[in-house]
Every structure is written in structure tokens, then in C-alpha cells.
Backbone of each chain as ProteinMPNN parsed JSONL, in Angstrom:
{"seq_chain_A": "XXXXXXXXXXXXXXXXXXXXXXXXXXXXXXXXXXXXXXXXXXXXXXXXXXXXXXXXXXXXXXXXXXXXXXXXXXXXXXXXXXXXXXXXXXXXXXXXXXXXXXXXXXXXXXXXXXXXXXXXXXXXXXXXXXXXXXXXXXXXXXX", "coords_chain_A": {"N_chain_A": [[100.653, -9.551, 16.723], [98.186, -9.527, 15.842], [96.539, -10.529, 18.352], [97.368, -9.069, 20.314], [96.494, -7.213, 19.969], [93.279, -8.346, 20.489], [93.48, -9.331, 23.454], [93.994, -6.843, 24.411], [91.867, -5.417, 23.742], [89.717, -7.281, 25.189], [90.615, -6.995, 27.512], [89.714, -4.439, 28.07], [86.985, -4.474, 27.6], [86.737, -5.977, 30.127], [87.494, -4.719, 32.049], [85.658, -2.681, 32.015], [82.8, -4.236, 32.317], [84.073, -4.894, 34.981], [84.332, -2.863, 36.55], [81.536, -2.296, 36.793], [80.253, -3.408, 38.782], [79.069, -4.094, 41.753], [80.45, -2.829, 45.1], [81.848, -4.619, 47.787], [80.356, -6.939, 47.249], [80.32, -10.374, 46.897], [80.953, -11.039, 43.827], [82.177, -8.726, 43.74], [85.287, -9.259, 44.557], [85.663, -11.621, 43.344], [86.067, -10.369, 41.131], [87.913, -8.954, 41.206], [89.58, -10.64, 42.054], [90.639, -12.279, 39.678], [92.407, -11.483, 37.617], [94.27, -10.787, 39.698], [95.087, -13.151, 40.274], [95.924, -14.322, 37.733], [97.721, -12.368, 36.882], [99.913, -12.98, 38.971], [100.294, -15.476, 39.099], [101.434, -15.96, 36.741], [103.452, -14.233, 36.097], [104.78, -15.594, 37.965], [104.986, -18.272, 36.692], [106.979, -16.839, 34.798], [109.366, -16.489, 35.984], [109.796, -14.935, 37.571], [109.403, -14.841, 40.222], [110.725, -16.097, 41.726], [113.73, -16.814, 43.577], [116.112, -18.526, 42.45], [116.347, -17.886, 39.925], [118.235, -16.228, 37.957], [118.865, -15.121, 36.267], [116.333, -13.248, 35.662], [117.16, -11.797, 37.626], [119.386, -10.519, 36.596], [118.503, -8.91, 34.169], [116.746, -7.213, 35.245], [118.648, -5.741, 36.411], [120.056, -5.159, 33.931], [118.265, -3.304, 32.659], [117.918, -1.104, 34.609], [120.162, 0.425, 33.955], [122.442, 3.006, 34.735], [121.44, 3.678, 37.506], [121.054, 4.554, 40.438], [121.127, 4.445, 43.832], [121.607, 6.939, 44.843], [120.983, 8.839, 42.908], [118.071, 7.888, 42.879], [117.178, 9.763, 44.909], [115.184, 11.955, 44.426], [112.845, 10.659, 43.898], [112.821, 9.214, 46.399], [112.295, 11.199, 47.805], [109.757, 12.262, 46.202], [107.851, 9.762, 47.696], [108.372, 9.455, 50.506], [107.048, 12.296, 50.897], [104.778, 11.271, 50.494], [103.75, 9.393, 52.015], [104.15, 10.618, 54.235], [102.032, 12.54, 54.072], [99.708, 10.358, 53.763], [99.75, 9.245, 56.27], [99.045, 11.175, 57.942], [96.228, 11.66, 56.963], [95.233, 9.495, 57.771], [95.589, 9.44, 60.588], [93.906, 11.405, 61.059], [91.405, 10.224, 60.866], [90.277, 9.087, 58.046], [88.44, 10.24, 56.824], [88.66, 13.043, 56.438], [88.086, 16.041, 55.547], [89.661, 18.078, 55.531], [92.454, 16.579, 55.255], [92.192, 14.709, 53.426], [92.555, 11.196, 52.594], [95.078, 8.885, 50.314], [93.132, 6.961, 49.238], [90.815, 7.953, 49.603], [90.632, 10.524, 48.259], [91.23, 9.583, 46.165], [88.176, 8.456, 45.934], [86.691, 10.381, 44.697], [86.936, 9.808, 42.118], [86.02, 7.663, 41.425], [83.138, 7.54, 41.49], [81.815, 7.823, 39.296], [80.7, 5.472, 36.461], [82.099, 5.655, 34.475], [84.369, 6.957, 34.646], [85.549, 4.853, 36.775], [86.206, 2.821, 35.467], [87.689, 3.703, 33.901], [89.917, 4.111, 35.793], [90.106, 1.457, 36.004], [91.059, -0.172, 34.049], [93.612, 1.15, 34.311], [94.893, 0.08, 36.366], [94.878, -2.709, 35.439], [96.289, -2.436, 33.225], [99.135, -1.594, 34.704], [99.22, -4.162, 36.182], [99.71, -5.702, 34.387], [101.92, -4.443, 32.617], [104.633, -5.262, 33.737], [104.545, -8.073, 32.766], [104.331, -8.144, 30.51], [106.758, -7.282, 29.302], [108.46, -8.551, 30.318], [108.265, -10.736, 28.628], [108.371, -9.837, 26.26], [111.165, -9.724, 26.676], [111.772, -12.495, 26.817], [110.859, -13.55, 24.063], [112.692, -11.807, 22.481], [115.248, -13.48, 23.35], [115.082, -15.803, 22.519], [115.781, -18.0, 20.18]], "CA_chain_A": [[100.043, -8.215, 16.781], [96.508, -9.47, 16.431], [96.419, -11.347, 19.638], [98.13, -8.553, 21.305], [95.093, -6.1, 20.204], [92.597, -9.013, 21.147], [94.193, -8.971, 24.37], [93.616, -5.278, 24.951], [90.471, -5.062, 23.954], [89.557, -8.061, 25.871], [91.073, -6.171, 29.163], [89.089, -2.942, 28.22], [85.528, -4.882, 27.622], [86.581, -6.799, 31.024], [87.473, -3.545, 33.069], [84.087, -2.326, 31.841], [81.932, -5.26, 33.426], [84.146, -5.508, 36.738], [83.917, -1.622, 37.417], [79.917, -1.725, 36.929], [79.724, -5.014, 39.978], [79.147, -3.463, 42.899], [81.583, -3.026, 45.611], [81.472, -5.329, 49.081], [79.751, -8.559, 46.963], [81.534, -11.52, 46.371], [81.42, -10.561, 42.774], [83.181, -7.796, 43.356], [85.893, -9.711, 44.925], [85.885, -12.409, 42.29], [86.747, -9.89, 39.948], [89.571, -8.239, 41.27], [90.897, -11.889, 42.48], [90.856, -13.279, 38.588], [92.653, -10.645, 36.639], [95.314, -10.743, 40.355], [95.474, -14.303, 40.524], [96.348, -14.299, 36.872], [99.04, -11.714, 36.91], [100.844, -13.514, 40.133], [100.998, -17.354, 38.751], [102.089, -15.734, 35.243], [105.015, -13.481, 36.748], [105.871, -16.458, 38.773], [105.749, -18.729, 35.324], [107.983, -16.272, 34.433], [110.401, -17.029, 36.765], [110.447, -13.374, 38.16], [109.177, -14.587, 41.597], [111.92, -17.101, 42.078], [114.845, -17.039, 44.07], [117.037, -19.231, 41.575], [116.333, -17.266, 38.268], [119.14, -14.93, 38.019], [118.28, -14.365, 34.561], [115.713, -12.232, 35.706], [117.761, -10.057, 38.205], [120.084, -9.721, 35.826], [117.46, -8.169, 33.311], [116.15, -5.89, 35.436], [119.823, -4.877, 36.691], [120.466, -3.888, 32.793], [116.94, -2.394, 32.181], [118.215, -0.026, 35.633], [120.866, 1.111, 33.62], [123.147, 3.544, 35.539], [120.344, 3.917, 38.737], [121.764, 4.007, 42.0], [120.27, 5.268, 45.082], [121.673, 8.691, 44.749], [119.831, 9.277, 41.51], [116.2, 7.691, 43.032], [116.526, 10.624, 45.922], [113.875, 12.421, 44.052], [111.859, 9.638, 43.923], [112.613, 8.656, 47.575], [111.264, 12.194, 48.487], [108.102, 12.238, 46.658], [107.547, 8.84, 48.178], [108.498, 9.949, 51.697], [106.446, 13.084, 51.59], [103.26, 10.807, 50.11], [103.779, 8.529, 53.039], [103.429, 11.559, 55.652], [100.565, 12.624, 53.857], [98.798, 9.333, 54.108], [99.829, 8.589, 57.982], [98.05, 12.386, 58.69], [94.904, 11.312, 56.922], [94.942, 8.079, 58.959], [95.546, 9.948, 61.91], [92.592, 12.535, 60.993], [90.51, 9.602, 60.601], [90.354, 8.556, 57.135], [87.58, 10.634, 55.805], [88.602, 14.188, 56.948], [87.638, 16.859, 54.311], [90.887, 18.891, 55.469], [93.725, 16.42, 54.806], [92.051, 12.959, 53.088], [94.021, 9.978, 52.472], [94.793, 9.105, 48.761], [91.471, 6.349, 48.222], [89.583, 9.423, 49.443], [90.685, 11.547, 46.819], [90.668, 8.905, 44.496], [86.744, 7.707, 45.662], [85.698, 10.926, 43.679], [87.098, 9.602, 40.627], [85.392, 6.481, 41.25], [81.571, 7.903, 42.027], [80.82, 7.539, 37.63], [81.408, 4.078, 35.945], [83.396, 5.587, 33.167], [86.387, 7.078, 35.397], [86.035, 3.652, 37.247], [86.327, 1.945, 34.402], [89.5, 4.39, 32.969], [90.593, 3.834, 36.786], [90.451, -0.052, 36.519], [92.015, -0.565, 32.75], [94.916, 1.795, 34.378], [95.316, -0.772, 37.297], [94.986, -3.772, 34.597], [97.514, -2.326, 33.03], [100.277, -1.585, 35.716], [99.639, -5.658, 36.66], [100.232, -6.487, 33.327], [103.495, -4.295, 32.015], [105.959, -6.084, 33.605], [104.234, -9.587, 32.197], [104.87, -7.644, 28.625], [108.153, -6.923, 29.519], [109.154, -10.008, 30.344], [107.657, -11.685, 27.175], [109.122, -9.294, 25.217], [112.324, -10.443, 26.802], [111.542, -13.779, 26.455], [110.993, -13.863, 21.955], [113.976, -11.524, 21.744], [116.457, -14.017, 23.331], [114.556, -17.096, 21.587], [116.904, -18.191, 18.868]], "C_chain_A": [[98.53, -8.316, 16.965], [95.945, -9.879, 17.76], [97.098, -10.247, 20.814], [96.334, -7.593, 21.507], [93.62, -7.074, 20.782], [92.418, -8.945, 22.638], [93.924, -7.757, 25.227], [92.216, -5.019, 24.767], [89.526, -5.655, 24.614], [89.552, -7.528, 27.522], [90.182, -5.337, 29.219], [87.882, -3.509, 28.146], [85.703, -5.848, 29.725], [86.582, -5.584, 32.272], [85.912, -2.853, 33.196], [83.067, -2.685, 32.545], [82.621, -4.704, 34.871], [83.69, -4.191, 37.086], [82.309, -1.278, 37.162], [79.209, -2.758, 38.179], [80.123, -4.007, 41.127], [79.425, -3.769, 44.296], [81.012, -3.797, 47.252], [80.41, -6.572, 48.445], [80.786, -9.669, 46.538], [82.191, -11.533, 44.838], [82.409, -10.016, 42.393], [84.575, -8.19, 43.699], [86.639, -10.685, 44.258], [86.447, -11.777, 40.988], [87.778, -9.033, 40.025], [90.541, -9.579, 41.563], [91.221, -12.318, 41.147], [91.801, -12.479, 38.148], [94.493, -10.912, 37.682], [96.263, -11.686, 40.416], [96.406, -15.303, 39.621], [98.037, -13.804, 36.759], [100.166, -12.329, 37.525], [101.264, -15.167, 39.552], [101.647, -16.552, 37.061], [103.048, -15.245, 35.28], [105.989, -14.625, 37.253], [106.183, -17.306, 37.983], [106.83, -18.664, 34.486], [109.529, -16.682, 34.669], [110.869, -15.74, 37.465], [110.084, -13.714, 39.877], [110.381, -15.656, 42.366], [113.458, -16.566, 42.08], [116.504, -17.476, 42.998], [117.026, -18.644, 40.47], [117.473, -16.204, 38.417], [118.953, -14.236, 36.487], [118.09, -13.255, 34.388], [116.004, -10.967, 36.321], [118.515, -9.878, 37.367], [119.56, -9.034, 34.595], [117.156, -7.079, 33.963], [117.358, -5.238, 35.777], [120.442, -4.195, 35.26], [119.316, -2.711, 32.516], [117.251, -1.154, 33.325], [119.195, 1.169, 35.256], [122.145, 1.466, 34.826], [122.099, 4.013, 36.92], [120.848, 3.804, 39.314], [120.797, 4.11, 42.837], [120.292, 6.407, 44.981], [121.327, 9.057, 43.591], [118.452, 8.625, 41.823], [116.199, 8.911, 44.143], [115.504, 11.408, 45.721], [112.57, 11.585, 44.257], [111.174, 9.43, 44.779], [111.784, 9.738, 48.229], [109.852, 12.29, 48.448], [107.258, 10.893, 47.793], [107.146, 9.36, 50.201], [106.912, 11.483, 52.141], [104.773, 12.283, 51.246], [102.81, 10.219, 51.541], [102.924, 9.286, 54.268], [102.439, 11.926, 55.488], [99.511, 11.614, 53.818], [98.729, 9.207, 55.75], [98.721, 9.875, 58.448], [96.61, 12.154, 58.082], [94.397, 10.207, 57.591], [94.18, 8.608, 59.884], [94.722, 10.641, 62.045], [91.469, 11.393, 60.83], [89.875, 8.912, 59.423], [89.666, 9.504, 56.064], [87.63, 12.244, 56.152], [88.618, 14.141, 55.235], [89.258, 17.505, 54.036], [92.146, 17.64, 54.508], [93.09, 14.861, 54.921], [93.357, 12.334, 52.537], [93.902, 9.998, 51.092], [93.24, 7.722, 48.83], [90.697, 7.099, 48.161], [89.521, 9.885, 49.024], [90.346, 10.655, 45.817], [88.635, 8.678, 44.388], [86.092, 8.793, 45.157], [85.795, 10.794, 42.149], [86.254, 8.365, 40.615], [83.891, 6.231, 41.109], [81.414, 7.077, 40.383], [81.344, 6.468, 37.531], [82.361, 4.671, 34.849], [84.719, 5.858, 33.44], [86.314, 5.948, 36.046], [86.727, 2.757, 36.888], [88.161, 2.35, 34.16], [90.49, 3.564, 34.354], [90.815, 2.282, 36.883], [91.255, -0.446, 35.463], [93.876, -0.091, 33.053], [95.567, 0.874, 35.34], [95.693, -2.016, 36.313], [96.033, -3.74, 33.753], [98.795, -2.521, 33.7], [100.569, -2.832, 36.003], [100.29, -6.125, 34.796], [101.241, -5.893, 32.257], [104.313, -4.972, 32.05], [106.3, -7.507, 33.145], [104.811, -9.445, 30.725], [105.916, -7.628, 28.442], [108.965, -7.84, 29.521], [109.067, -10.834, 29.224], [108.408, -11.511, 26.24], [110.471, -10.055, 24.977], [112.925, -11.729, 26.478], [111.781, -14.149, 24.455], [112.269, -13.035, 21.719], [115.35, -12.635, 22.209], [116.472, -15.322, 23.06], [114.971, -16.669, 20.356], [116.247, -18.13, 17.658]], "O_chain_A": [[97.794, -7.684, 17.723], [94.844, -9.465, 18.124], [97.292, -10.571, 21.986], [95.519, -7.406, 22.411], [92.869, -6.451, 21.532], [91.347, -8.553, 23.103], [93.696, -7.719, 26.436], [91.509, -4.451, 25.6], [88.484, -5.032, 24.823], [88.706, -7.668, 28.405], [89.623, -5.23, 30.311], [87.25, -2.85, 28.971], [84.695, -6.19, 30.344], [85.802, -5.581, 33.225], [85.251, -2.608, 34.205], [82.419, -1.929, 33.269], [81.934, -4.183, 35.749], [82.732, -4.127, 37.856], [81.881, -0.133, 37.314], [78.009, -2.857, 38.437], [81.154, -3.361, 41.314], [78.872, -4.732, 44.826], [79.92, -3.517, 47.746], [79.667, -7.114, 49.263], [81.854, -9.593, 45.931], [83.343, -11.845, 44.538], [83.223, -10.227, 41.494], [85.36, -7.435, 43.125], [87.86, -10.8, 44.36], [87.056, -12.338, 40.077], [88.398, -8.49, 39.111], [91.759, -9.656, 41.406], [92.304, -12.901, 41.194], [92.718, -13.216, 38.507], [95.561, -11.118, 37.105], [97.486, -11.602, 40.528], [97.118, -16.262, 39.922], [99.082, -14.44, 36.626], [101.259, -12.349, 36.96], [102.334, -15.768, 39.641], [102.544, -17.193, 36.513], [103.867, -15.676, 34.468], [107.209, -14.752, 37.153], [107.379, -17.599, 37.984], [107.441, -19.492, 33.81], [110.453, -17.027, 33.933], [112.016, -15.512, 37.849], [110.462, -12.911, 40.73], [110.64, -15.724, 43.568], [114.156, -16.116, 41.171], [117.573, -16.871, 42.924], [118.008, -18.982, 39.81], [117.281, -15.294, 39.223], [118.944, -13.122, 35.963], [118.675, -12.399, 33.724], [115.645, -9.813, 36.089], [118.494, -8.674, 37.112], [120.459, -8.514, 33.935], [117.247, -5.984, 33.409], [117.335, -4.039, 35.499], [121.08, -3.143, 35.225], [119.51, -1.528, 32.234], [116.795, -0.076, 32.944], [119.253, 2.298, 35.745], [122.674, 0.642, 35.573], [122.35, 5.192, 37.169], [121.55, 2.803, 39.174], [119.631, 3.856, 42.535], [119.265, 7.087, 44.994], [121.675, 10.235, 43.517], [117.602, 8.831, 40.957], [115.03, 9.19, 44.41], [114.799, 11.677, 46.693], [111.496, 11.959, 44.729], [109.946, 9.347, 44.826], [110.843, 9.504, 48.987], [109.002, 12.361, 49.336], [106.281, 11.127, 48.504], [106.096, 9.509, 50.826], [106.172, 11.598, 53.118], [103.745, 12.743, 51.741], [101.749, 10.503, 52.097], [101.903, 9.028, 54.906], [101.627, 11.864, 56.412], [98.355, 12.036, 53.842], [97.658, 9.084, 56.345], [97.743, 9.648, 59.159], [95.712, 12.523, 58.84], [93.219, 10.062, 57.918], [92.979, 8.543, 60.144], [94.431, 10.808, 63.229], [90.381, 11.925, 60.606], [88.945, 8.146, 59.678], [90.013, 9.636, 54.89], [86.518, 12.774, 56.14], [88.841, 13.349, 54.319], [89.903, 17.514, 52.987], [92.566, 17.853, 53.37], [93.235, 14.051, 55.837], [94.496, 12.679, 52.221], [93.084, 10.7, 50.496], [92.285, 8.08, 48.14], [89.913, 7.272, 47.228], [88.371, 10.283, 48.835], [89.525, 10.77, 44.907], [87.94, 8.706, 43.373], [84.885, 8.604, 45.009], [85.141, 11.331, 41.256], [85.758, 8.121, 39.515], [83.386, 5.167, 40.753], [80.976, 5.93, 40.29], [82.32, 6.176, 38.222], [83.34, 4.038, 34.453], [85.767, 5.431, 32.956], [87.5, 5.62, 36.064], [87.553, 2.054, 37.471], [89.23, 1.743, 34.205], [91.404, 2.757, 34.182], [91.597, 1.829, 37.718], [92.244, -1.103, 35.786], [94.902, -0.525, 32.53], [96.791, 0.789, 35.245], [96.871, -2.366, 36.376], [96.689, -4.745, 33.478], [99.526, -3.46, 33.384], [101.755, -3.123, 36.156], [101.239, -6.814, 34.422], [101.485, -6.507, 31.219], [104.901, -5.445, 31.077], [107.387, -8.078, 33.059], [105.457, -10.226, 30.027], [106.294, -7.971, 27.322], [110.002, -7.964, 28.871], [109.959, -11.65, 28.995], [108.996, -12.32, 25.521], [110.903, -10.658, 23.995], [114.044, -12.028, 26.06], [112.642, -14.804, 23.868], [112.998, -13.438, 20.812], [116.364, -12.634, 21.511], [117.462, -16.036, 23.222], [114.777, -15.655, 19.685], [116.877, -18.245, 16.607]]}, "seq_chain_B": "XXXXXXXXXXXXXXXXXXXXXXXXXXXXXXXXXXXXXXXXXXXXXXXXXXXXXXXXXXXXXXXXXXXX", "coords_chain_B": {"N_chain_B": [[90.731, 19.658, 51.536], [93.117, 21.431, 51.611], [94.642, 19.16, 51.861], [94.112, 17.627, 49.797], [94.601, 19.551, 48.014], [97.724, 19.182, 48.689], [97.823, 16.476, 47.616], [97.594, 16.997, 44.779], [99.551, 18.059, 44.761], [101.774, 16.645, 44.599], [101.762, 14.829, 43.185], [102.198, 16.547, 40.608], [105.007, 17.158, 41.124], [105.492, 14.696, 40.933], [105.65, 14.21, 37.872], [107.051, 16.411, 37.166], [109.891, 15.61, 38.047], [109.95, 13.182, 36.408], [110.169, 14.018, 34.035], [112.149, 15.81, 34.184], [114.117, 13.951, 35.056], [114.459, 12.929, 31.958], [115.371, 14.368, 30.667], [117.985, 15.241, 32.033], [119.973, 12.733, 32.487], [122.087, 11.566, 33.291], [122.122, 12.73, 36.41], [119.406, 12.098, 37.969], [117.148, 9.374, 37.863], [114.477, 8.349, 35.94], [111.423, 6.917, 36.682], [110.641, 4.237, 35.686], [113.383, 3.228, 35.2], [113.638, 3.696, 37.846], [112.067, 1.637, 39.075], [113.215, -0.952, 38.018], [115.37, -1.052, 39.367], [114.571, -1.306, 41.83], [113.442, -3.888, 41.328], [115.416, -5.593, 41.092], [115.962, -6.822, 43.574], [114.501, -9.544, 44.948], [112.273, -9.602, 47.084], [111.475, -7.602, 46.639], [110.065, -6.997, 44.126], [108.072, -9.126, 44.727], [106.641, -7.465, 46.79], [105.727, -5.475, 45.458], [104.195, -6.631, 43.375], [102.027, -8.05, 45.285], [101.506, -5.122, 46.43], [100.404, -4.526, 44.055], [98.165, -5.944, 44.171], [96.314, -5.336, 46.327], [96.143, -2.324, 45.835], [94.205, -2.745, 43.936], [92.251, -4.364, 45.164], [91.759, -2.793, 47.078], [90.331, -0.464, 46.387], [88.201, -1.442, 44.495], [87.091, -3.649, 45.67], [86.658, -2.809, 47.928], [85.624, -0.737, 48.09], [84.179, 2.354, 48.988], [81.211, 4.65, 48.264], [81.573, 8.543, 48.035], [80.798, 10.092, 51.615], [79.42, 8.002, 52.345]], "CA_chain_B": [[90.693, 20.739, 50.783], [94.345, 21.472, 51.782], [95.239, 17.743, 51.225], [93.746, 17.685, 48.281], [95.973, 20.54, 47.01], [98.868, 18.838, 48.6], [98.321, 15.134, 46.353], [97.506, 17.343, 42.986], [101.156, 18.933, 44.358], [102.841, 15.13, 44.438], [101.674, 14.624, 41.233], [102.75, 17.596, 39.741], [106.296, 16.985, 41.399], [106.381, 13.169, 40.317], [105.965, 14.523, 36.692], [108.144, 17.083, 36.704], [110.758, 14.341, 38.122], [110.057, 12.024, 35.24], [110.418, 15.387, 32.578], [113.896, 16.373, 34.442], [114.868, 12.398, 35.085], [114.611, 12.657, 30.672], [116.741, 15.566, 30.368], [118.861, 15.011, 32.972], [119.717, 11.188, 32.471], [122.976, 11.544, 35.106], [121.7, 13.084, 37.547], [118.399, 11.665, 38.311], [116.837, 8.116, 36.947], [113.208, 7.993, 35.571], [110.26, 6.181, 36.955], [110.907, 3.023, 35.153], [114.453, 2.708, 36.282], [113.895, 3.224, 39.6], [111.537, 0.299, 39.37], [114.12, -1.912, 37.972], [116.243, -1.065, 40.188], [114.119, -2.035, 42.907], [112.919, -5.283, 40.784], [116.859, -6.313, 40.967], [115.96, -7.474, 44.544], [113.281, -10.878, 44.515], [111.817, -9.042, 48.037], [110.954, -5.63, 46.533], [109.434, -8.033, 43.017], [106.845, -9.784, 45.816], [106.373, -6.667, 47.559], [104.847, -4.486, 44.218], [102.956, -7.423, 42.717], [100.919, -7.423, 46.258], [101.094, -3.954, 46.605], [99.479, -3.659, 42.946], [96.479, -6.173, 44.587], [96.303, -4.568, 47.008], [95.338, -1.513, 45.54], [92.834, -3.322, 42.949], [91.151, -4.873, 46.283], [91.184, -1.419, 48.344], [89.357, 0.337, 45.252], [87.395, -2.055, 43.501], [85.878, -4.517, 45.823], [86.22, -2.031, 49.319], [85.141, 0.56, 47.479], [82.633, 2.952, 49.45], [80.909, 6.163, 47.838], [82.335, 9.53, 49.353], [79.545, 10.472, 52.509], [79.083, 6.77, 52.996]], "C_chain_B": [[92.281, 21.163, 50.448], [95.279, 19.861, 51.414], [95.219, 16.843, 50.133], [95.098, 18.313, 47.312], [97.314, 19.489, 47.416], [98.971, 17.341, 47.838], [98.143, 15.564, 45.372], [99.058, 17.734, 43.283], [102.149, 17.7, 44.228], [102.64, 14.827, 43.414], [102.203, 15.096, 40.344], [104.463, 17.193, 40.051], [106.486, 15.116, 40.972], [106.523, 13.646, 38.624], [106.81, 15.608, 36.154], [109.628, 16.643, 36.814], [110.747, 13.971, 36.83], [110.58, 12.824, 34.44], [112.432, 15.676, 33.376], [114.769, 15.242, 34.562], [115.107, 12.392, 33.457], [115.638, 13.284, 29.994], [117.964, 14.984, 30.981], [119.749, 13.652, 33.112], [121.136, 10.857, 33.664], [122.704, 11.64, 36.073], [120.388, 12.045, 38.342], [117.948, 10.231, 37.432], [114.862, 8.346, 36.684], [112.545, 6.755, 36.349], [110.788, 4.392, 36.994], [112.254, 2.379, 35.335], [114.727, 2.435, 37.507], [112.954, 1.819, 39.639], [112.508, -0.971, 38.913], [114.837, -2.025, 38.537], [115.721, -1.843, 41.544], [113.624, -3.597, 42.621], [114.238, -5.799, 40.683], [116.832, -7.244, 42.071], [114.434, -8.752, 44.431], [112.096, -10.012, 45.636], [110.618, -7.914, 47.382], [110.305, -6.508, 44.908], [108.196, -8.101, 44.024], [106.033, -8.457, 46.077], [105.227, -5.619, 46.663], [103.681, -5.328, 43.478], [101.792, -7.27, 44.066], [100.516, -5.971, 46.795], [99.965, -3.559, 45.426], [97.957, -4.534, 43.264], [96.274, -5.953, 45.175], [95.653, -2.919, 47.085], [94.553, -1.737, 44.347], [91.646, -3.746, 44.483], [90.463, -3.51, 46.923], [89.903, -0.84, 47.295], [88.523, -0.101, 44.542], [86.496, -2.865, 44.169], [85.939, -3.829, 46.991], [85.867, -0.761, 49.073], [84.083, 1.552, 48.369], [82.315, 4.643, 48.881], [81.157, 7.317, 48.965], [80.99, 9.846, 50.049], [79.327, 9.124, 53.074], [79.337, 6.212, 53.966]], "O_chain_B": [[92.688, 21.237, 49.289], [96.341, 19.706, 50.811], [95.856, 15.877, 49.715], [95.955, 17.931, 46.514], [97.92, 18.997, 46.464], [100.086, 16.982, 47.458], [98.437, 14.749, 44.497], [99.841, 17.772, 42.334], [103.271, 17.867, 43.752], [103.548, 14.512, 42.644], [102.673, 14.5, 39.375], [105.13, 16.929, 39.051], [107.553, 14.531, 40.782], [107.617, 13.392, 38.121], [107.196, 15.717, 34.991], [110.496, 17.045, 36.04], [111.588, 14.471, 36.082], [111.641, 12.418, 33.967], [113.546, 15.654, 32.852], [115.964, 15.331, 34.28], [116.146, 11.76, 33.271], [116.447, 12.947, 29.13], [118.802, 14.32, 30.371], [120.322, 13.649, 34.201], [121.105, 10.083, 34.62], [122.932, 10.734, 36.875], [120.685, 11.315, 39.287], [118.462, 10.076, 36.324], [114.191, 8.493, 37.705], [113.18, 5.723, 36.569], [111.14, 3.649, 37.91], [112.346, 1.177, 35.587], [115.439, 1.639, 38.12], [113.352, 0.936, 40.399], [112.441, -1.988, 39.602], [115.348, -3.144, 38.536], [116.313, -2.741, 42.144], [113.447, -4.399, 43.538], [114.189, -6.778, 39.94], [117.415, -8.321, 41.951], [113.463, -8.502, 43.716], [111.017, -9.741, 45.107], [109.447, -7.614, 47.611], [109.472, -5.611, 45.036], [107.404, -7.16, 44.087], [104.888, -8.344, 45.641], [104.184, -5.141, 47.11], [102.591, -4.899, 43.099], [100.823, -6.519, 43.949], [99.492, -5.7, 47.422], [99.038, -2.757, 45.534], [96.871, -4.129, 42.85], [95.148, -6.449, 45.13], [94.965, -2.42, 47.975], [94.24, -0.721, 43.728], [90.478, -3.382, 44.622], [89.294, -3.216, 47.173], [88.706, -0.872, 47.579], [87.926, 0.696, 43.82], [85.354, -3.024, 43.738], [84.927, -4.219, 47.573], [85.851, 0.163, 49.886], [82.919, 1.188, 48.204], [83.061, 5.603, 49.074], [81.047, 7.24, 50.189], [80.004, 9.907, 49.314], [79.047, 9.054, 54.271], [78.828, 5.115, 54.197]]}, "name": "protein", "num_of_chains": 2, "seq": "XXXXXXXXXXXXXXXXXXXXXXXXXXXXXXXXXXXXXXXXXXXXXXXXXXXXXXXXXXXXXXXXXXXXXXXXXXXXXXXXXXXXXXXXXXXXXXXXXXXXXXXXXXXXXXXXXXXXXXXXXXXXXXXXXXXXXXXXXXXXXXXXXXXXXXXXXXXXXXXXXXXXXXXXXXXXXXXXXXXXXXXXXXXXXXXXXXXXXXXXXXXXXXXXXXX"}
């Protein structure tokens, strides 16, 4: 438990720094590659990026429950209609006012460091659920 | 302005999904299932870990202020 909150607060003092390094320096590059580079050899430690683990599909095939396809069609829609709404901000050029893409909406959350910040701990997160998830998985089926 | 309204309206409709995927637990699957579902395949695994650097790179180190 203490090492978990270490951990987090560790992430949230680190999101802090990277979203105040400013964007297009190698810095800034260095600090989205450590946190990525992390996540990807630790998933694949896992054994979630491997072919041969069945372990792991068969984990996520119980964690799916009863999911099919015909219960994600909601899903598939919002997805679908996000999609068309990205290709028409493309196609408008990227930075239209009328119909921006989503970074464009997002780059007004990004102008202050403190929504950057919220906005980078929320990314630091998302890479690092399914590492939790797996862990979890991991001490409950350690004897 | 208009495309604006229409990603606050995908938002609003992914969370009212998730709220009726909770109720509903036949009909529809929640968020987090559909990702397991898609994490059943090794492909669609690969595909979300670079999608999630992917959007750390676009936003964090290609970042440009809006007008810029």
C-alpha cells in the first residue's frame, strides 16, 4: 500500500515537471519516451505482448465477461461517428474554427500548466491501468 | 464552434453508454469490457499500447499553442 501511494505520487510530481518542458525540444520528447518506454517493456514483462502467453488472453477473455460484438455496437458507433468527425477536421485543414479535430479542442485544455498537468497524470494513468491489472492478477494467483 | 459542440456531444453519449452499459448489463457491455474484449486479441493489445504513445507524443512533445 505504501509503495503503491509512493508510486502515485511519484507519477503526479513527474507529470508536473514533464507538462512544464516545453513542447518540440528533445526534452520534451525524452519525457514522453521514459514513462512510454517503461509502460511497453513492463506490459511485455508481463507477458501481455506475447504471442505464446495464453494466460493472458484467457484473462482478459474472463475480465470481458459476456461482451460480444453485438453488445460493443454502442461503442462501435460513438467510435465510428468520432472517426468522421476527425477525417472532416483533417479535411478542413486541421485548425478550422468550424469543425476542429480532437488535439484542437484538446490544445485549449493544454494552453495553462495545471490542465496540462491534470491532462498528462490522466494519460500516465491510462498507460499504467492495465500494468495494475495485470499485477493485481499476478499476487492473486501467487500461492 | 459546431465541432466543438459535436465532441462535447461524443462525450456526453460515451457517458451515457457507460451509465446504461451499468444498468443494462445484457444488453450493452461497459467501457472496460469492451476493452477486454478487444485485449483477447495480441493485435488489438499492440495496437492500444501505441495508440496510448501516440497520443502522449501528439500532445506533449508536438504540442503547439492554439493561433500558432
Amino acid at each position: 500500500m505504501k509503495r503503491v501511494a509512493v508510486l502515485m505520487l511519484g507519477t503526479i510530481a513527474y507529470a508536473w515537471w514533464a507538462s512544464g518542458v516545453a513542447p518540440f525540444t528533445a526534452l520534451a520528447y525524452v519525457a514522453v519516451a521514459v514513462p512510454a518506454v517503461f509502460v511497453v517493456v513492463t506490459y511485455a514483462s508481463m507477458g501481455a505482448l506475447s504471442p505464446r502467453r495464453l494466460d493472458v488472453t484467457r484473462y482478459y477473455r474472463a475480465r470481458a465477461g459476456n461482451a460480444a460484438l453485438k453488445s460493443t455496437i454502442p461503442w462501435l458507433t460513438v467510435l465510428t461517428l468520432a472517426v468522421s468527425l476527425e477525417a472532416a477536421g483533417l479535411a478542413l485543414g486541421g485548425r478550422s474554427h468550424t469543425v476542429p479535430t480532437l488535439s484542437t479542442t484538446f490544445d485549449h485544455l493544454l494552453t495553462y500548466h495545471w490542465s496540462r498537468w491534470l491532462v498528462y497524470v490522466l494519460w500516465l494513468g491510462a498507460g499504467a491501468w492495465p500494468l495494475a491489472r495485470l499485477a493485481r492478477r499476478s499476487r492473486e494467483e501467487a500461492p | 464552434m459546431i465541432g466543438t459542440i459535436c465532441w462535447l456531444l461524443l462525450l456526453g453519449a460515451s457517458i451515457g453508454v457507460e451509465l446504461f452499459a451499468r444498468v443494462r448489463t445484457t444488453s450493452t457491455t461497459t467501457l472496460a469490457r469492451t476493452g477486454s474484449l478487444l485485449a483477447t486479441r495480441i493485435s488489438a493489445r499492440v495496437l492500444l499500447v501505441l495508440l496510448w504513445a501516440f497520443v502522449g507524443l501528439h500532445l506533449f512533445a508536438r504540442y503547439t499553442l492554439p493561433g500558432h
